[in-house]
DSSP file (Angstrom, degrees, kcal/mol; ACC not computed):
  #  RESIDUE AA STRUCTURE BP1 BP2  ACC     N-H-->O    O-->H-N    N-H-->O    O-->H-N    TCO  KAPPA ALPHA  PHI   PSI    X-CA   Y-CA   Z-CA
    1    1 A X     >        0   0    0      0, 0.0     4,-1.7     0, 0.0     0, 0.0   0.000 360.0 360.0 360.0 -31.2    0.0    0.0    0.0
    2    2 A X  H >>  +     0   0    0      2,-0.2     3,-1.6     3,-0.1     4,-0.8   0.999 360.0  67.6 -89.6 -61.0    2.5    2.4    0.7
    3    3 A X  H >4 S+     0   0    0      1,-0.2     3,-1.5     2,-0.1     4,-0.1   0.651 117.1  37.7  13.8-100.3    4.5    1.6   -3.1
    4    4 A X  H >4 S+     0   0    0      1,-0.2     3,-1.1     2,-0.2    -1,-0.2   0.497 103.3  65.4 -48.0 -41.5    1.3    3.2   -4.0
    5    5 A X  H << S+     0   0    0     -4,-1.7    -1,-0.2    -3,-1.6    -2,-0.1   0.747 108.4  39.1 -58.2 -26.8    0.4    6.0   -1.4
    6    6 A X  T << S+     0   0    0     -3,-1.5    -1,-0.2    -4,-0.8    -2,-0.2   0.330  95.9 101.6-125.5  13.5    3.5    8.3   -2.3
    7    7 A X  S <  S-     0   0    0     -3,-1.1     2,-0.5    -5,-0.2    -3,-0.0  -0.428  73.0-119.8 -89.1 177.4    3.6    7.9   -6.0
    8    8 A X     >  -     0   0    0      1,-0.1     4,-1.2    -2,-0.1     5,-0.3  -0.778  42.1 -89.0-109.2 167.7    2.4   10.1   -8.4
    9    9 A X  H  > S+     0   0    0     -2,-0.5     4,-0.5     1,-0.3     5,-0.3   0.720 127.9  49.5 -36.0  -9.1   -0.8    8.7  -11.2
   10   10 A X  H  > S+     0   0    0      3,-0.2     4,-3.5     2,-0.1     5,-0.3   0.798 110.7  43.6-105.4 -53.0    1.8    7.6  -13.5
   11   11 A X  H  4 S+     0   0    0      2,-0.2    -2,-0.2     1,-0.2    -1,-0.1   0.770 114.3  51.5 -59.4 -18.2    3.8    5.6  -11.1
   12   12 A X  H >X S+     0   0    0     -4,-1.2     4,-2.1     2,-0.2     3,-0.7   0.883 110.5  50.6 -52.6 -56.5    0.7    4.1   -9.5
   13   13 A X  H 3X S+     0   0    0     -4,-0.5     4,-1.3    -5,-0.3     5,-0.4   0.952 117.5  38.2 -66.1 -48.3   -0.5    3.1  -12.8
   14   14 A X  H 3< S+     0   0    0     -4,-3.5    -1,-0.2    -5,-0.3    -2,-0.2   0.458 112.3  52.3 -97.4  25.1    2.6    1.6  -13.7
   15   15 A X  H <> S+     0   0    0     -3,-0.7     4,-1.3    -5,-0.3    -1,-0.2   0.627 109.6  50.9-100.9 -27.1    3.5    0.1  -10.6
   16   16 A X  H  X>S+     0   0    0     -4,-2.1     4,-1.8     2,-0.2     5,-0.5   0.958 114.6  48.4 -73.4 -62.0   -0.1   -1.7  -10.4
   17   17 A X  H >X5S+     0   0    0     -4,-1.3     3,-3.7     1,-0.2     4,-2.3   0.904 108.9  56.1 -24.7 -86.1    0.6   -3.0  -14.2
   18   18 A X  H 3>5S+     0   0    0     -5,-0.4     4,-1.7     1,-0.3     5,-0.2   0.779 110.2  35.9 -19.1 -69.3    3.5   -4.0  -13.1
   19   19 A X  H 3<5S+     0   0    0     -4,-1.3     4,-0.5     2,-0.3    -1,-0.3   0.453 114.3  56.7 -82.1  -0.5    2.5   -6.0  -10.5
   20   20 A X  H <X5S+     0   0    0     -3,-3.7     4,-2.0    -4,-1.8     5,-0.5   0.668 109.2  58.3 -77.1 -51.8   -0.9   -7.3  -12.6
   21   21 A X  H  X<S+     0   0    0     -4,-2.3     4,-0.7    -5,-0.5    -2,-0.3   0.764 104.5  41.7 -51.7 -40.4    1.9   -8.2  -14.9
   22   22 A X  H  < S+     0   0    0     -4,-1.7     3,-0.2    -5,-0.4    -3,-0.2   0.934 120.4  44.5 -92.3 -56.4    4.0  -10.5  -12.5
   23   23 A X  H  4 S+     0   0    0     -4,-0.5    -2,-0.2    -5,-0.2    -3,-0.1   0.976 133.6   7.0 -33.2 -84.2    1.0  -12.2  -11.2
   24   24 A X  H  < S+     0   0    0     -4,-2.0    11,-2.3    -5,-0.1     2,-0.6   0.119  90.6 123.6-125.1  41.1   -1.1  -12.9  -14.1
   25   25 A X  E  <  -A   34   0A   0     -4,-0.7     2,-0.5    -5,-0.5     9,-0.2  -0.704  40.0-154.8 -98.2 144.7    0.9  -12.0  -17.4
   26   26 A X  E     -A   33   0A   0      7,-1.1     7,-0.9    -2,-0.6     5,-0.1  -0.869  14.5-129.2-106.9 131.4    1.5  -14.2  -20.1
   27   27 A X  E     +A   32   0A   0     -2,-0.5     5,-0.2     5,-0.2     2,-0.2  -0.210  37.7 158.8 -79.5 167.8    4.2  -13.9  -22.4
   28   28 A X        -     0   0    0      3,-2.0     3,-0.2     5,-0.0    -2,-0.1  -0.478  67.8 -19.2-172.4  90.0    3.2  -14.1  -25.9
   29   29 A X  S    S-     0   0    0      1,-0.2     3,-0.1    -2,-0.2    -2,-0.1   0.677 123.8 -51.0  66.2  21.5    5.1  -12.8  -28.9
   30   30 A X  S    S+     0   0    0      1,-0.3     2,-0.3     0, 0.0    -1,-0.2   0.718 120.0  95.9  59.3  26.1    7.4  -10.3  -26.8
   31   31 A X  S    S-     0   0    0     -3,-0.2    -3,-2.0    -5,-0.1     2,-0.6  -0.930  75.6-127.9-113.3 175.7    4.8   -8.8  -25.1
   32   32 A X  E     -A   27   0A   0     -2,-0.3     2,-0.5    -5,-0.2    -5,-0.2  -0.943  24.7-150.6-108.1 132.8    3.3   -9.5  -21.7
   33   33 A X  E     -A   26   0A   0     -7,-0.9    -7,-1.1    -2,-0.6     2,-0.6  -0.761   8.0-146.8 -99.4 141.7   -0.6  -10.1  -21.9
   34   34 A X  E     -A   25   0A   0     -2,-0.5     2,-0.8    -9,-0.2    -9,-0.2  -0.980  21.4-155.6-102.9 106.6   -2.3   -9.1  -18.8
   35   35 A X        +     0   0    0    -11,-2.3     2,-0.4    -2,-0.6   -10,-0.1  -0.220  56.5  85.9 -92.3  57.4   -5.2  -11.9  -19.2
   36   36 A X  S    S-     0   0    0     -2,-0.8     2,-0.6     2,-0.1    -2,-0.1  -0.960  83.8-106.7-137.0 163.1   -7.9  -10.5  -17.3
   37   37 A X        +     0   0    0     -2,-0.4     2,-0.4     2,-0.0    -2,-0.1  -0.604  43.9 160.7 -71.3 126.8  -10.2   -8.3  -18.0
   38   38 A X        -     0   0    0     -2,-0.6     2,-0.3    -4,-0.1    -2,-0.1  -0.965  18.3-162.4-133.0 127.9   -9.8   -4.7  -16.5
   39   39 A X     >  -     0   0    0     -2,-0.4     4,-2.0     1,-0.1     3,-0.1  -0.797  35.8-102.0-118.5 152.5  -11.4   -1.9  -17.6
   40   40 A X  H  > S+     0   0    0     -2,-0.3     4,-1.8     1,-0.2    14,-0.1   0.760 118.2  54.5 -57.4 -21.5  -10.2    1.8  -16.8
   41   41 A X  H  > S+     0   0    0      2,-0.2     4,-2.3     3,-0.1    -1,-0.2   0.917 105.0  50.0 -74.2 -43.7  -12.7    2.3  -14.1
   42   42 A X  H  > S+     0   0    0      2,-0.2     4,-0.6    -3,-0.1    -2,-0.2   0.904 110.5  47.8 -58.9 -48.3  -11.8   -0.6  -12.4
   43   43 A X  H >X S+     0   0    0     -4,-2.0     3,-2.1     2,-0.2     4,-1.3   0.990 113.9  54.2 -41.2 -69.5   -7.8    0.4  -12.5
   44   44 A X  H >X>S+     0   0    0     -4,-1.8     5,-1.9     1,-0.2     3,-1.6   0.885 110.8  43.0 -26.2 -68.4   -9.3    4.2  -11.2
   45   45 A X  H 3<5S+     0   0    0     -4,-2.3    -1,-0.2     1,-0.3    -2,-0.2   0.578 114.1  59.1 -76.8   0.0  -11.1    2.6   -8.2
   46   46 A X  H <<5S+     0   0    0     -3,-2.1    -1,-0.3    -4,-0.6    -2,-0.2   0.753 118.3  23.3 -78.7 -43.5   -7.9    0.5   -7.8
   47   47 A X  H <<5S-     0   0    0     -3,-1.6    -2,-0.2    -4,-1.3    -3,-0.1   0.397 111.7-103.8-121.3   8.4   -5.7    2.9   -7.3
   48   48 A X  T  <5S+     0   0    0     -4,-0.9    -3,-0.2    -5,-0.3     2,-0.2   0.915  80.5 126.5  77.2  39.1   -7.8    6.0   -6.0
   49   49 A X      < -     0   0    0     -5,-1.9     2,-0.5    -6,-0.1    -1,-0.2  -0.406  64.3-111.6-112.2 177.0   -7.6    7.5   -9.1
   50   50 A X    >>  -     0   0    0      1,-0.2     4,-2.4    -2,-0.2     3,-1.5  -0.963  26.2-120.5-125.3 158.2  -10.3    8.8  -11.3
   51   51 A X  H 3> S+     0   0    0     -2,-0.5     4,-1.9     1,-0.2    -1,-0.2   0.882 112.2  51.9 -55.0 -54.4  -11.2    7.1  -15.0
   52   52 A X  H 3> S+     0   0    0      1,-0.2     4,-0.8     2,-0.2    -1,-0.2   0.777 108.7  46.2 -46.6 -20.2  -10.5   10.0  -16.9
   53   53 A X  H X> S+     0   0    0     -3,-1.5     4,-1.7     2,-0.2     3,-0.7   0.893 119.2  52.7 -86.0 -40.4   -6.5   10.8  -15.4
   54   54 A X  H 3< S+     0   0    0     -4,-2.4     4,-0.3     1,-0.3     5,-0.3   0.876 110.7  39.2 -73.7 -20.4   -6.3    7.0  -16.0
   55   55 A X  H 3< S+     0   0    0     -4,-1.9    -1,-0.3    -5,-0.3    -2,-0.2   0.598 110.5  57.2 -84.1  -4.0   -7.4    7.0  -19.4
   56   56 A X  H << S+     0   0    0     -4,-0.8     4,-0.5    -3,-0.7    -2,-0.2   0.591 114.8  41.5-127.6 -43.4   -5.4   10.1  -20.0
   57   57 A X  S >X S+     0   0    0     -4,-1.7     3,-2.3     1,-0.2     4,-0.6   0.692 104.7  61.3 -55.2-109.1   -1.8    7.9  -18.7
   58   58 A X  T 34 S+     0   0    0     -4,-0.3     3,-0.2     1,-0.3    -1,-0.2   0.758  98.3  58.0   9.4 -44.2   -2.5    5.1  -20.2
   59   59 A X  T 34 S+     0   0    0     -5,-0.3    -1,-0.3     1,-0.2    -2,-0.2   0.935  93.5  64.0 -62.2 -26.5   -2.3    7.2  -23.6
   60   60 A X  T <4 S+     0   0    0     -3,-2.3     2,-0.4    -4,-0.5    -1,-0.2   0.566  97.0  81.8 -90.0 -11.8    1.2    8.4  -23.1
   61   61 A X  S  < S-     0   0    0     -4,-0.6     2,-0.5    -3,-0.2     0, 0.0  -0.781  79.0-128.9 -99.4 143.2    2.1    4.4  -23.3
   62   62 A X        -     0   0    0     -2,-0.4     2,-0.4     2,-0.0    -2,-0.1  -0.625  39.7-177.2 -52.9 113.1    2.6    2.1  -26.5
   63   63 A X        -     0   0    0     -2,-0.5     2,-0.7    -4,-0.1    -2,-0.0  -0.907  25.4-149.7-119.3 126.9    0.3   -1.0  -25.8
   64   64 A X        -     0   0    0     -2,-0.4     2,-0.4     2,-0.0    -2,-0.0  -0.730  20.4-160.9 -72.9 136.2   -0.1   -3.7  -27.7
   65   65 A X        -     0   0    0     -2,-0.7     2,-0.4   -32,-0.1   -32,-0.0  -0.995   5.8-152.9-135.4 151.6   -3.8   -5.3  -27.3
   66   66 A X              0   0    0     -2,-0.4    -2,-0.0     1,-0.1     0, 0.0  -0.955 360.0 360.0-129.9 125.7   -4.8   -8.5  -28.1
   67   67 A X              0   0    0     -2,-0.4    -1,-0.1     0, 0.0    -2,-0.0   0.227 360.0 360.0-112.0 360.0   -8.5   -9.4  -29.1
């Protein structure tokens, strides 16, 4: 919890990836797949954030997504 308390929205958001990522990513073509489903609201309420500021991070990264 504390990782999280004293970062700022981008390092929350990519410290929670991150750690979605060691748990339950799979590798797959040189990416890492995060197999569950997550939606940006869910991430928000995750990390005390709000959906727009997450969707608004999130932009600044290259993602691969996988249907």
């Amino acid at each position: 919890m504390e990782k999280l308390v004293f970062r700022d929205l981008r390092g929350k958001v990519l410290y929670f990836l991150n750690r979605l990522s060691k748990k339950f990513g799979i590798e797959e073509n040189g990416y890492r797949k995060i197999d569950i489903p997550l939606t940006h609201q869910e991430l928000a309420n995750m990390i005390g954030a709000t959906r727009e500021a997450v969707s608004l991070t999130l932009q600044d990264y290259p993602m691969k997504v996988f249907s």
